[in-house]
GUSE-142885 format. One record per residue: residue in three letters; residue number from 1; x, y, z of N, C-alpha, C in turn. Coordinates in pm, whole numbers. Example, Ala and Ser with C-alpha at 12.3 -4.5 7.8 and 13.67 -1.06 7.14 Angstrom:
2
[atom Ala, 1, [1319, -569, 780], [1230, -450, 780], [1320, -330, 780]] [atom Ser, 2, [1285, -225, 708], [1367, -106, 714], [1290, 3, 787]] 
end
This chain:
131
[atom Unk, 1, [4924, 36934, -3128], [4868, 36902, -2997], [4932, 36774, -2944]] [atom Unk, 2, [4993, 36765, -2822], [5039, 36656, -2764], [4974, 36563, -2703]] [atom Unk, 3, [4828, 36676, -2684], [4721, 36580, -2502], [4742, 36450, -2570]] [atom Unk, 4, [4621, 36420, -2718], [4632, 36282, -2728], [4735, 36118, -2720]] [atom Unk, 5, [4839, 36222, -2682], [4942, 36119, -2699], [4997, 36087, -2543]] [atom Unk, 6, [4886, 36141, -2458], [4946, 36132, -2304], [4885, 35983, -2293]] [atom Unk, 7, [4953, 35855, -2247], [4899, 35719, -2224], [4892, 35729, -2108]] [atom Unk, 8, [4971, 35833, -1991], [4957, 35787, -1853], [4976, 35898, -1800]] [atom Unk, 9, [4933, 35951, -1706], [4928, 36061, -1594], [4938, 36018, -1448]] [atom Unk, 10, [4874, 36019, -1352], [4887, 35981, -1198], [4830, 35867, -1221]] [atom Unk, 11, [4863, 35776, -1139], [4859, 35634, -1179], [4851, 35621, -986]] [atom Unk, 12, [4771, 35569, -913], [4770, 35496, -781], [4798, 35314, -772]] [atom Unk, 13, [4864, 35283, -900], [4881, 35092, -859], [5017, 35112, -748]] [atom Unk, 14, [4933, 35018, -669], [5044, 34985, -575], [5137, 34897, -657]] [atom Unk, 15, [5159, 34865, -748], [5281, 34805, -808], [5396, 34861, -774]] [atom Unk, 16, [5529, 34777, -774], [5635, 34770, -758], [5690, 34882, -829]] [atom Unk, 17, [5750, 35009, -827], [5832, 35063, -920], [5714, 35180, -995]] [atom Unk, 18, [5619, 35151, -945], [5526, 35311, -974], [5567, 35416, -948]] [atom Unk, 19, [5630, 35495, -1085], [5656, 35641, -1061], [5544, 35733, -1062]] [atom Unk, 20, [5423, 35728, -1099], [5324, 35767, -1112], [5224, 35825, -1034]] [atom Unk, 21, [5248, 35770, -923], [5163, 35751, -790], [5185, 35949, -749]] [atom Unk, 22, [5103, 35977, -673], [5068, 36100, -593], [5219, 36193, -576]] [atom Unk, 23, [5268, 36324, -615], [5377, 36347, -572], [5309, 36478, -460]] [atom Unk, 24, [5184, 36502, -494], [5123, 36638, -379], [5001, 36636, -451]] [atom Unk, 25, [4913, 36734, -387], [4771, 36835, -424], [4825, 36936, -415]] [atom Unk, 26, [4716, 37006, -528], [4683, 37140, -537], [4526, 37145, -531]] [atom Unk, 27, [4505, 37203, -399], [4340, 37243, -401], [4273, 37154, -337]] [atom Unk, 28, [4349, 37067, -277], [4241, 36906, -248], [4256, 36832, -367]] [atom Unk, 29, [4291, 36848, -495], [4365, 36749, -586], [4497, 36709, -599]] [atom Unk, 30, [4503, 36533, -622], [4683, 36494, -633], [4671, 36499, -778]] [atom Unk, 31, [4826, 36519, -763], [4894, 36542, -921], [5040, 36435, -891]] [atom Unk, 32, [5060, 36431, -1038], [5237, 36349, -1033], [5270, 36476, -1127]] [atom Unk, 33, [5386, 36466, -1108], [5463, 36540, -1229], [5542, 36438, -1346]] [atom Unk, 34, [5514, 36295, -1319], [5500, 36222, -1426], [5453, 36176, -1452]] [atom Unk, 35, [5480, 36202, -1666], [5376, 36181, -1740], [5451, 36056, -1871]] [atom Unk, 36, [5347, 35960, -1907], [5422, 35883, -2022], [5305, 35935, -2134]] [atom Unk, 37, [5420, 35934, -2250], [5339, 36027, -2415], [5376, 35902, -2531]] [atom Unk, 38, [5315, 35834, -2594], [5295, 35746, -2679], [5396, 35814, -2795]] [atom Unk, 39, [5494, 35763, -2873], [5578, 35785, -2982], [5497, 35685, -3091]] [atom Unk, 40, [5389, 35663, -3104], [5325, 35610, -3167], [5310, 35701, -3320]] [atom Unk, 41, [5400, 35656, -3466], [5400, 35668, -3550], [5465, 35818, -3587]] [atom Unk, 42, [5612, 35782, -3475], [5720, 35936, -3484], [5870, 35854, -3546]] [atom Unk, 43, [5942, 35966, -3605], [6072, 35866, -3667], [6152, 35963, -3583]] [atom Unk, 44, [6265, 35863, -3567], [6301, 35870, -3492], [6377, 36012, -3448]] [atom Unk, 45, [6378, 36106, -3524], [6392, 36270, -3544], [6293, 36341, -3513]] [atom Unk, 46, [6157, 36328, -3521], [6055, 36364, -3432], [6046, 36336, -3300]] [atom Unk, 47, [6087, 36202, -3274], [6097, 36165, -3108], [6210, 36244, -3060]] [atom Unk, 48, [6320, 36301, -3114], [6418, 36385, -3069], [6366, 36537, -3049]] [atom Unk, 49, [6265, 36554, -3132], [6232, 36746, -3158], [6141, 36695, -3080]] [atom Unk, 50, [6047, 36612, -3044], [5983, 36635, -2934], [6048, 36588, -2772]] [atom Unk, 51, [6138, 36550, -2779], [6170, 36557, -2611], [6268, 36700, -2609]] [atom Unk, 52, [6302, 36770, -2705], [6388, 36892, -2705], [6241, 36989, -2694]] [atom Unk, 53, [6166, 36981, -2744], [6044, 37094, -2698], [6026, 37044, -2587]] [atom Unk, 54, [6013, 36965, -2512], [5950, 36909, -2375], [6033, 36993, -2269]] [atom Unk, 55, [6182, 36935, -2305], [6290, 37035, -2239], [6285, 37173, -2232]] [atom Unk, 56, [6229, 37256, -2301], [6205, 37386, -2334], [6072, 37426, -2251]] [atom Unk, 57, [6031, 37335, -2288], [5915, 37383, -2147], [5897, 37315, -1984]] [atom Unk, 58, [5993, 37290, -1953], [6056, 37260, -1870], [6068, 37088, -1797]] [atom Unk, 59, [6057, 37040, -1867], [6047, 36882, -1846], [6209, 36801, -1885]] [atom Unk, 60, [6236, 36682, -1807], [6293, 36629, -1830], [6262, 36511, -1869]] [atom Unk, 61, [6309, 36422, -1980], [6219, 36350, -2062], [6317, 36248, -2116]] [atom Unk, 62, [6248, 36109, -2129], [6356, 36026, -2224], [6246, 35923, -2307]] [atom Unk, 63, [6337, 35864, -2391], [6268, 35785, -2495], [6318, 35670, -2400]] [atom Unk, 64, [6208, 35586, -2378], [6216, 35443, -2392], [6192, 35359, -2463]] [atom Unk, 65, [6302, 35272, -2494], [6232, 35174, -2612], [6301, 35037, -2571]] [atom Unk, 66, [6197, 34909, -2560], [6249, 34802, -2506], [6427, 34749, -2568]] [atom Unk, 67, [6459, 34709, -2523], [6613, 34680, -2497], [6665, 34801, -2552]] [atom Unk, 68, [6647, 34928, -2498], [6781, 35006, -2473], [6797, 35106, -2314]] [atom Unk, 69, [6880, 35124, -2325], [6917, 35197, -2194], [6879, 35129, -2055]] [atom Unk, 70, [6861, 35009, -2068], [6776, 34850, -1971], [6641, 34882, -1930]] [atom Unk, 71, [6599, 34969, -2050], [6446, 34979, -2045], [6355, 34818, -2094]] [atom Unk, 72, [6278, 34761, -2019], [6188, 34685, -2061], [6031, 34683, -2095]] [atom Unk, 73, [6000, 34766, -2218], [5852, 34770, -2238], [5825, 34846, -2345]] [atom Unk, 74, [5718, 34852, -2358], [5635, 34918, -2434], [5737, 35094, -2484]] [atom Unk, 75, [5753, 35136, -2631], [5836, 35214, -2656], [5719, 35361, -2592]] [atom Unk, 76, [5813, 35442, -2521], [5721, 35606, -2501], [5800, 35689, -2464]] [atom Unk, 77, [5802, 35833, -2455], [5861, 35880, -2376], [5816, 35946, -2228]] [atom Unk, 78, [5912, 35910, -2130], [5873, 35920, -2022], [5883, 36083, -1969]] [atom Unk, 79, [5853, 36173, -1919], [5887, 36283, -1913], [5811, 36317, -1755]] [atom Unk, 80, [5914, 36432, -1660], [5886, 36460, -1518], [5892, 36620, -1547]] [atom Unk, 81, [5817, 36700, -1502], [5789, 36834, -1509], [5837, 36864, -1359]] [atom Unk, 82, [5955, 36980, -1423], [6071, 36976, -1283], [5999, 37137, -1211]] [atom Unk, 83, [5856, 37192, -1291], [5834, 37258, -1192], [5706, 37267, -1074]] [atom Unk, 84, [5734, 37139, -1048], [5657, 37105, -890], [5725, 37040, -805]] [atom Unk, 85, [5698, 37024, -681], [5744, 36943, -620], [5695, 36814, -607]] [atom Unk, 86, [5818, 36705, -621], [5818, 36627, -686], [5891, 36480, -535]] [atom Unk, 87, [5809, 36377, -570], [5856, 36246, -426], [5965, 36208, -500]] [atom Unk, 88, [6092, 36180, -397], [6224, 36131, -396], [6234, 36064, -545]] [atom Unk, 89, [6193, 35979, -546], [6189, 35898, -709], [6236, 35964, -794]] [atom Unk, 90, [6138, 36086, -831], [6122, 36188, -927], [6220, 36266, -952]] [atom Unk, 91, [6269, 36310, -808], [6369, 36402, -785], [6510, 36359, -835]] [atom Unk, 92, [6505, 36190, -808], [6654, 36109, -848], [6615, 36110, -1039]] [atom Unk, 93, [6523, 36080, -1073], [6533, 36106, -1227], [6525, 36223, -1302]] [atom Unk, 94, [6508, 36379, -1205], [6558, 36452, -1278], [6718, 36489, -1279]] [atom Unk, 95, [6767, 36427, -1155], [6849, 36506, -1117], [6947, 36424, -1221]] [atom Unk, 96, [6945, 36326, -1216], [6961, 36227, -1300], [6988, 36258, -1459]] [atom Unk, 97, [6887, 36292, -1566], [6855, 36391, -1678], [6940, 36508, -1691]] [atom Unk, 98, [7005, 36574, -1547], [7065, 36714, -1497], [7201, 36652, -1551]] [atom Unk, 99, [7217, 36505, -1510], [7348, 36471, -1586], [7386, 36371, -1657]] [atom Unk, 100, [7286, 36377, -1730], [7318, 36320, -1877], [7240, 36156, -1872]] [atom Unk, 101, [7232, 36133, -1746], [7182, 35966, -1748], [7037, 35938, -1793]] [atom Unk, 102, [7021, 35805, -1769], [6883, 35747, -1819], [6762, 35739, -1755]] [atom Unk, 103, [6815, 35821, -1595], [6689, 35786, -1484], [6638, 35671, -1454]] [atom Unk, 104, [6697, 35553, -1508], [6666, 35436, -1462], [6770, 35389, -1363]] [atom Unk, 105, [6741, 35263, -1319], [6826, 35260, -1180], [6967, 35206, -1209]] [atom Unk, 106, [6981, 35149, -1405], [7087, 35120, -1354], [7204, 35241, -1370]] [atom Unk, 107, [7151, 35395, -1346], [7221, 35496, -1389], [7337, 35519, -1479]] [atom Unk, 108, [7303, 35470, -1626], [7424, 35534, -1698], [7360, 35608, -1781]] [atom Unk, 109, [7456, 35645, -1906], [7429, 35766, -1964], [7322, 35717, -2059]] [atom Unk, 110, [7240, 35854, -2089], [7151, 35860, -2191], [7212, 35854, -2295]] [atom Unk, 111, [7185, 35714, -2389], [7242, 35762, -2517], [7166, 35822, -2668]] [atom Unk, 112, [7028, 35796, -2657], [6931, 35848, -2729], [6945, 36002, -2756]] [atom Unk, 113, [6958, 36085, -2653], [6921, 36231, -2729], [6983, 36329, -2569]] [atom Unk, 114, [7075, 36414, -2538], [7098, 36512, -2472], [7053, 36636, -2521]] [atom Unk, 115, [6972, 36735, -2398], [6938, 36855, -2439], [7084, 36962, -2452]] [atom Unk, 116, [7053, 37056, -2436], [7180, 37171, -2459], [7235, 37190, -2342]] [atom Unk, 117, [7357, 37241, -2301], [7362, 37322, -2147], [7270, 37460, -2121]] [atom Unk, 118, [7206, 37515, -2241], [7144, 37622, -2214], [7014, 37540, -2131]] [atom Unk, 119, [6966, 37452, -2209], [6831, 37407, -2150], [6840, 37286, -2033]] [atom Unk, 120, [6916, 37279, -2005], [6963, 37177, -1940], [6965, 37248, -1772]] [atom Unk, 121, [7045, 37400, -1795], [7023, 37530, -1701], [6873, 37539, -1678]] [atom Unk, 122, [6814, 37589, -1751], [6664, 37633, -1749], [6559, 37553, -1655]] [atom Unk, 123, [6596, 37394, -1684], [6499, 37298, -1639], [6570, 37277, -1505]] [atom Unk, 124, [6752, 37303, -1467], [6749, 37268, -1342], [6719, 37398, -1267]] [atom Unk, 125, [6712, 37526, -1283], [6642, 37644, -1183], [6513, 37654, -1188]] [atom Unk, 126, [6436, 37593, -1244], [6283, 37552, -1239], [6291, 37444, -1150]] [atom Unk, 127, [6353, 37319, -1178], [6346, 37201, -1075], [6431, 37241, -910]] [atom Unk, 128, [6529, 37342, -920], [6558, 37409, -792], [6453, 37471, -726]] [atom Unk, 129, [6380, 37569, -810], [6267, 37621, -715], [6199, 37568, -604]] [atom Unk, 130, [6123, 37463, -674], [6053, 37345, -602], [6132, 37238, -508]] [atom Unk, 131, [6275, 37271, -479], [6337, 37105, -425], [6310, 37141, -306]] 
end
């Protein structure tokens, strides 16, 4: 089971750099399609088989861990579910994931973990649906 390891879902802080915030409703409810999941007591081969299942079910996903990839904080992985529609932000960090980078702004490559080109396909005609 993953739920317990969700630390963050839709998040409304007006803070600076909130990816979290409202991307639509369904029903009269807002949703984000990003989510942060606690790597709390995974080595570092589990944090890989789990952002490769994430990918498989259609998410694009990265490990953050303070000083790498010019991530600053708390270690998790960040992950955007490419099948909704999703606010500009979102859209630049999957598209982002689509090629190989870190989704952070200073866009270079992911060096932690790349999915396959098979799944890499999969998550961008799911994230096409919705653009």
């Amino acid at each position: 089971m993953l739920s317990h390891r969700i630390t963050q879902g839709i998040n409304h802080s007006p803070g600076r750099g909130n990816v979290h915030d409202t991307d639509g409703t369904v029903k009269g409810n807002s949703y984000t399609g990003a989510v942060d999941i606690s790597v709390r007591c995974l080595t570092r081969a589990q944090i890989r088989t789990l952002l490769a299942r994430l990918a498989e079910a259609g998410f694009a996903g990265w490990y953050r861990k303070d000083g790498q990839d010019g991530w600053t904080g708390p270690p998790h992985i960040h992950a955007i579910w490419a099948g909704c529609r999703l606010k500009p932000v979102l859209q630049q960090q999957v598209e982002d994931w689509l090629r190989g980078g870190n989704g952070l702004y200073s866009n270079s490559a992911y060096q932690f973990w790349q999915a396959s080109a098979q799944i890499k396909e999969k998550v961008e005609k799911l994230y096409r649906a919705f653009k």
